[in-house]
Backbone bond lengths (Angstrom), bond angles and torsions (degrees), N, CA, C in turn:
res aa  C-N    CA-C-N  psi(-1)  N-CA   C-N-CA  omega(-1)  CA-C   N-CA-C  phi
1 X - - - 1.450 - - 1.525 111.39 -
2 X 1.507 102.85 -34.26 1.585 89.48 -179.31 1.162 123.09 -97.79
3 X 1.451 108.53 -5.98 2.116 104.59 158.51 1.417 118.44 -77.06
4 X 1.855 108.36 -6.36 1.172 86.58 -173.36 1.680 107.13 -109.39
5 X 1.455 114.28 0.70 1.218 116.07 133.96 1.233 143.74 -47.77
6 X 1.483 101.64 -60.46 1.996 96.58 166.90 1.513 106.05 -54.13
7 X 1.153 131.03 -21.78 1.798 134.29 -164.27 1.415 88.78 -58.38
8 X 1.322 119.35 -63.55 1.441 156.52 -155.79 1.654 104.13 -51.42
9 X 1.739 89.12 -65.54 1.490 103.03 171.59 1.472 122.04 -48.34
10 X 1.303 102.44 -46.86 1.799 100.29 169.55 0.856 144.94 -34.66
11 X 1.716 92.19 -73.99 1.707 112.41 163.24 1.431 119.45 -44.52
12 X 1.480 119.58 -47.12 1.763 116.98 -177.95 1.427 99.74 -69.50
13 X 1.060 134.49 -8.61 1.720 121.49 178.27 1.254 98.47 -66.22
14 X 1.543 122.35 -36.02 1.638 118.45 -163.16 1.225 87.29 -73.49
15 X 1.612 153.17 -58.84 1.229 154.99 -125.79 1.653 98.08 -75.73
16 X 1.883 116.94 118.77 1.344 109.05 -173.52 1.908 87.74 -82.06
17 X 1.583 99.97 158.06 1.781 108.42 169.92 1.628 108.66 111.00
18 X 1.145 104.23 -1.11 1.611 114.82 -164.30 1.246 125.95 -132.36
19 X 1.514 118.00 117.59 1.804 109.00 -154.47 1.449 91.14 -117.14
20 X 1.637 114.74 97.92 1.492 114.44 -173.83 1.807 101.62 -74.69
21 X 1.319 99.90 177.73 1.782 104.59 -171.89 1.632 87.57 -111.42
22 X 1.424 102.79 -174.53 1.824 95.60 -169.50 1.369 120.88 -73.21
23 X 1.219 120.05 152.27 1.840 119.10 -179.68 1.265 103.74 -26.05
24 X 1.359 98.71 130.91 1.863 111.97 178.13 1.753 104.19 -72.79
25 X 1.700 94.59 132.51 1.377 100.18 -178.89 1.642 111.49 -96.15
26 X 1.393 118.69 15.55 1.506 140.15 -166.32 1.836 117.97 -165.79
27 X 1.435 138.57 159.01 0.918 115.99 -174.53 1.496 131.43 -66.32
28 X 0.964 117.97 8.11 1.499 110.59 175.86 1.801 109.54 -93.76
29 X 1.377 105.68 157.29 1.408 125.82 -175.60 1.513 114.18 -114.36
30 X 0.890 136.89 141.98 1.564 146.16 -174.68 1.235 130.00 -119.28
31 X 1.551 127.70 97.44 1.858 91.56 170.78 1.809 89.19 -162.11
32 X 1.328 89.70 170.10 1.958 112.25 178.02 1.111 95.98 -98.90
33 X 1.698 115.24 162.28 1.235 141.11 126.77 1.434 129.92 -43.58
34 X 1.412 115.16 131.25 1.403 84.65 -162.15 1.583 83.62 -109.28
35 X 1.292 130.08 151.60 1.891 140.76 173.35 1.657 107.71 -7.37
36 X 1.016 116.20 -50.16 1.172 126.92 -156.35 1.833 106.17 -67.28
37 X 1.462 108.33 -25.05 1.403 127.67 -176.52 1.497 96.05 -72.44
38 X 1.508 130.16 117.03 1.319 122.88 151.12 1.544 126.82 -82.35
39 X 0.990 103.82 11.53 1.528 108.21 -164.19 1.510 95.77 -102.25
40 X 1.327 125.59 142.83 1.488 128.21 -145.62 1.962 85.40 -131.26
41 X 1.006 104.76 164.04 1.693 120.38 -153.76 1.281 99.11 -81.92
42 X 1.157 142.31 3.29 1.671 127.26 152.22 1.742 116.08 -113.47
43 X 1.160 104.87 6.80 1.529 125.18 177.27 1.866 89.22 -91.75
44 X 0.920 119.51 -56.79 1.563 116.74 -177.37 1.393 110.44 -60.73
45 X 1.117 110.76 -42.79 1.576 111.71 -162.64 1.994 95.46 -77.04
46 X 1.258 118.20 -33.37 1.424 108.56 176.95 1.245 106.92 -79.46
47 X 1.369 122.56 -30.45 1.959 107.31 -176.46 1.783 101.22 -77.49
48 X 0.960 113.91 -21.40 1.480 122.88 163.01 1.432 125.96 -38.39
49 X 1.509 101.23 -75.51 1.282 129.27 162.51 1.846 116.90 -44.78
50 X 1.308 107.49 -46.35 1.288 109.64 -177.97 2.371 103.96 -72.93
51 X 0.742 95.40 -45.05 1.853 96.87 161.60 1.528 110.43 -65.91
52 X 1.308 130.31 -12.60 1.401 118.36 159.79 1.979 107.96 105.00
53 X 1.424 102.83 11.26 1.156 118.72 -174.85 1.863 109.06 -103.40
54 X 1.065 107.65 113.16 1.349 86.62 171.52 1.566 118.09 -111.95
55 X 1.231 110.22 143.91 1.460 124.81 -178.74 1.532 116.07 -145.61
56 X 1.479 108.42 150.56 1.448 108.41 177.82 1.797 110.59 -108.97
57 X 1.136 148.91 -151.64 1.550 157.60 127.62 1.651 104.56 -99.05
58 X 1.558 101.47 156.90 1.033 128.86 -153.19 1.562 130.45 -125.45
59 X 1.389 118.17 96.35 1.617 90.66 169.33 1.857 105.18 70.28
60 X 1.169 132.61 19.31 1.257 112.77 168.28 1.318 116.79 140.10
61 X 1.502 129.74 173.01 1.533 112.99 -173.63 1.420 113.90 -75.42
62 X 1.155 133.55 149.73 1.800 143.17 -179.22 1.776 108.68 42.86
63 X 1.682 101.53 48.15 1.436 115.60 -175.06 1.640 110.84 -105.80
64 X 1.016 129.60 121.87 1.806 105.21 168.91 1.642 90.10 -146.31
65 X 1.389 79.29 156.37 1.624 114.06 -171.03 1.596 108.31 -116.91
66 X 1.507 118.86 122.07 1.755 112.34 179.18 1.414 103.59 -126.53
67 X 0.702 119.35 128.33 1.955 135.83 -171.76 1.675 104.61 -112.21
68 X 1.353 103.03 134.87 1.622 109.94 177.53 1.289 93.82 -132.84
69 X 1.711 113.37 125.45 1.072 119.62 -157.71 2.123 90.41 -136.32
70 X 1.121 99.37 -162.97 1.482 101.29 179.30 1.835 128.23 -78.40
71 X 1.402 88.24 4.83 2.043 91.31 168.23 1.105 109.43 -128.04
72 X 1.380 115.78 18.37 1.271 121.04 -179.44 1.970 105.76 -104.40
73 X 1.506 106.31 113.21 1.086 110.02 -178.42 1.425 146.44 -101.53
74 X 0.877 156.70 120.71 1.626 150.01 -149.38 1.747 96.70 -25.38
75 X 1.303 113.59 -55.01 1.137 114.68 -168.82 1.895 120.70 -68.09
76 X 1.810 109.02 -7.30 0.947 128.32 160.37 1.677 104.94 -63.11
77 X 1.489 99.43 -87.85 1.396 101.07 176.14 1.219 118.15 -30.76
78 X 1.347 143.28 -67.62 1.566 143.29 164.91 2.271 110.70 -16.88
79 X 1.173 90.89 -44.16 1.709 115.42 -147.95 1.864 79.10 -72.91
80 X 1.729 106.12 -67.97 1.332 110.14 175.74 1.765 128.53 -39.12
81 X 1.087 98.16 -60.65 1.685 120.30 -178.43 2.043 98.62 -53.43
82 X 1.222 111.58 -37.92 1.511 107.16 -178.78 1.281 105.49 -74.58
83 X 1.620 115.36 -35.89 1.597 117.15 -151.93 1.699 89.87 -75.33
84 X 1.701 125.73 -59.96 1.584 102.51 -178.74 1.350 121.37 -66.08
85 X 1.291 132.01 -11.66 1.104 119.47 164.30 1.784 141.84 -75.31
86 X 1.493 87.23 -0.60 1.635 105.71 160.90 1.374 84.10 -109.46
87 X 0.704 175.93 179.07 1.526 154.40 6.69 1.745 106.48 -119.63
88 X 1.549 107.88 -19.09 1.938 104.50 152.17 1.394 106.84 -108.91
89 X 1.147 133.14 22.07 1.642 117.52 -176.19 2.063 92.84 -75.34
């Protein structure tokens, strides 16, 4: 779970719009919106959802939280890391 978090972590570094927190030392992932994002935290989580990704926000305004847990598979992480990067390209 937690390599495939840092996996995770990687890939969203490339993603412009997204201010990750420092390399996850456990499976969860961290990061804000950064201003430039107009898309507001249940607008993400449905264009999300519609790519087959699901995610919630977190803890606060332009907050989200991503957890890699045991059904979560490389090919998850892969699936995720593409889905925001069409949806901030």
């Amino acid at each position: 779970d937690h390599a495939r978090a840092k996996n995770l972590f990687e890939g969203l570094k490339q993603v412009q719009g997204l201010k990750l927190d420092a390399s996850p030392s456990s499976n969860m992932v961290y990061f804000d919106l950064l201003d430039e994002v107009k898309l507001g935290e249940d607008q993400i989580v449905d264009e999300m959802k519609k790519r087959g990704v699901l995610v919630d926000w977190w803890a606060g305004h332009r907050r989200f939280r991503l957890v890699t847990h045991y059904w979560v598979d490389d090919a998850g992480v892969e699936k995720t890391v593409k889905a925001f990067g069409e949806l901030f390209k």
